[in-house]
C-alpha positions as CSV (number, residue, x, y, z in Angstrom):
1,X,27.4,80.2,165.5
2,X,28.9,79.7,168.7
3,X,27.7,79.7,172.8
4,X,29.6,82.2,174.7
5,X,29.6,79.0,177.6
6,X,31.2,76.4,174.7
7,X,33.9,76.0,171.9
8,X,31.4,74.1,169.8
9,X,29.9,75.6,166.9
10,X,25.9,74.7,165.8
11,X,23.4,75.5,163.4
12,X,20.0,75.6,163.9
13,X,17.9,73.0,163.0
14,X,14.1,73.0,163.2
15,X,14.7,75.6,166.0
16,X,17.2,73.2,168.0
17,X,20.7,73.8,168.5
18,X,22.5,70.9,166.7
19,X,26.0,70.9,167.6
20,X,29.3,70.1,165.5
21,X,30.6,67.7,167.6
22,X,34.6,66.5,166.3
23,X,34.7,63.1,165.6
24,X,37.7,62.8,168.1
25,X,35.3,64.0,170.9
26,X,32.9,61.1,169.7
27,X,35.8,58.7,170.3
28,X,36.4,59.9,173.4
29,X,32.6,59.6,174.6
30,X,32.9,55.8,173.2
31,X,35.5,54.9,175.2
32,X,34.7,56.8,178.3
33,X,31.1,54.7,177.8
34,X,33.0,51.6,177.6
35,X,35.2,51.9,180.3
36,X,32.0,53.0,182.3
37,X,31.0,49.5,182.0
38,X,33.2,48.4,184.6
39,X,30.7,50.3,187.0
40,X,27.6,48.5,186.3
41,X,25.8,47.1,189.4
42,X,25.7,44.2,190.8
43,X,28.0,43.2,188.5
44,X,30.3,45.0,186.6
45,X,30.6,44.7,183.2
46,X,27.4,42.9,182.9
47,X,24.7,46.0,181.9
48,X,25.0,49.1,179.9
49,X,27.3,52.4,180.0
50,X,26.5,55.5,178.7
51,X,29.0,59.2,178.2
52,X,27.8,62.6,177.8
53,X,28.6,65.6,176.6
54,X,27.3,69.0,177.7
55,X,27.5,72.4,176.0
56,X,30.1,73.4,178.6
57,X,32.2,70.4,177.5
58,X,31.6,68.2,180.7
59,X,31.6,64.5,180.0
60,X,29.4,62.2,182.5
61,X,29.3,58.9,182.5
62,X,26.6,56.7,183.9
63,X,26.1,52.9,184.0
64,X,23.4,50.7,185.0
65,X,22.4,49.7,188.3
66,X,20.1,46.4,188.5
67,X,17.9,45.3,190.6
68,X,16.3,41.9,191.1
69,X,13.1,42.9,190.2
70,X,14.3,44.3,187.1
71,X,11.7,47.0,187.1
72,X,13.5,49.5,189.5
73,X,16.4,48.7,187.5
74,X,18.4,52.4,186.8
75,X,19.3,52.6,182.7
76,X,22.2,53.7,182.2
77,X,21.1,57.0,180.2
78,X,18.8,58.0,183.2
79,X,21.6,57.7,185.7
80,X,24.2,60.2,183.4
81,X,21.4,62.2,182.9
82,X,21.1,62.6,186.7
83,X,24.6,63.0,187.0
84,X,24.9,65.8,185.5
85,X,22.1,67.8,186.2
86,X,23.8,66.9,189.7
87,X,26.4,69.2,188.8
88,X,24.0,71.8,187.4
89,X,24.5,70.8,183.9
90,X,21.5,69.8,182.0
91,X,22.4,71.6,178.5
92,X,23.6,67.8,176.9
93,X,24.7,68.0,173.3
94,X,25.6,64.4,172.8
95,X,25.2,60.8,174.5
96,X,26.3,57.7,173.6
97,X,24.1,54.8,172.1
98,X,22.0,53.0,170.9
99,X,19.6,53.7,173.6
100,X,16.3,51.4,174.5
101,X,13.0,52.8,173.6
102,X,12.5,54.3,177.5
103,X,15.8,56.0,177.3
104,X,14.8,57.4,173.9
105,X,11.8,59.1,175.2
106,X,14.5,60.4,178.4
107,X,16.5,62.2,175.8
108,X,13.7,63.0,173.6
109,X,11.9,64.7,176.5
110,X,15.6,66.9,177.7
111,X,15.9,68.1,174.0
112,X,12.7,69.9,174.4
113,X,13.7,71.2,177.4
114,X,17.0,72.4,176.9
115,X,15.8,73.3,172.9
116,X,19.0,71.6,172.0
117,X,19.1,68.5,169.3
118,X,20.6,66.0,171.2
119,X,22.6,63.6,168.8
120,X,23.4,59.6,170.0
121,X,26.6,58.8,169.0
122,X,27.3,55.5,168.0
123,X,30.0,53.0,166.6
124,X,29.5,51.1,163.7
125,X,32.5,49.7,162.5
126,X,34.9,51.7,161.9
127,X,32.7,54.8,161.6
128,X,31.2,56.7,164.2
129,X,27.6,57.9,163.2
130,X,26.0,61.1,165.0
131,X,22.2,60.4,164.8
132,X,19.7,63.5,165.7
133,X,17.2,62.2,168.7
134,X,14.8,63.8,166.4
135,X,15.9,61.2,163.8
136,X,15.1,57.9,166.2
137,X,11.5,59.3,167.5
138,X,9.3,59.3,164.8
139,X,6.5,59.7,166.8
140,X,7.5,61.7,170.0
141,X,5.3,62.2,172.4
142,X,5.3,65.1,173.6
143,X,5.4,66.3,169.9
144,X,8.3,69.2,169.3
145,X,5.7,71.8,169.8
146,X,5.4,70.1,173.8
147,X,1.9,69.4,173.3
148,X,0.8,65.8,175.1
């Protein structure tokens, strides 16, 4: 199946859309992630970077933006997340990893809302692996149901 609002095909998985995502647009997210890193505040290329991809094909980058007290500290994933739904787009279909436990339970919590399976993409070696958020939150809270 296909959205009339993207050129990606998906299946429907534990009703969530789960998107086939080409493994060249995965490349793309990595190194739109990396380059991102060059963004991080105060210093850049000291923190995290992050790339998304919407179901309209947008890609968003965010990086982090530190702060001495580390706990206002903006992750990376929160700030692309923000980004986009900026720009009205809060349908993601992919983001770049691996993710910290808080920015897990970020995605986790926009999957249910958006009833789409969000996959992490990462690099491991050579290979690019395309992990379900379902997959890395064994426990969700709220469950996949919604229920807290």
């Amino acid at each position: 199946m296909t959205d009339e609002q993207t050129a990606y095909k998906y299946r429907m998985v534990q009703g969530r859309k789960l998107y086939d995502i080409p493994d060249d647009v995965c490349q793309d997210l990595l190194a739109k992630a990396r380059a991102a890193l060059k963004q991080c505040y105060p210093k850049p290329g000291e923190g995290y970077a992050v790339a998304l991809l919407t179901k309209k094909g947008s890609i968003y980058t965010g990086a982090s933006y530190g702060s001495d007290t580390a706990t206002l500290t903006m992750h990376s994933e929160a700030v692309a997340l923000a980004h986009a739904a900026q720009h009205g787009e809060t349908e993601i279909i992919a983001i770049t990893g691996p993710n910290c436990h808080i920015c897990k339970q970020l995605i986790w919590e926009s999957s249910l809302r958006s009833g789409i399976e969000i996959q992490v993409i990462v690099q491991e070696g050579t290979k690019v692996k395309k992990v379900p958020i379902t997959s890395l939150m064994p426990h969700p809270w709220p469950d996949a149901q919604g229920n807290k």
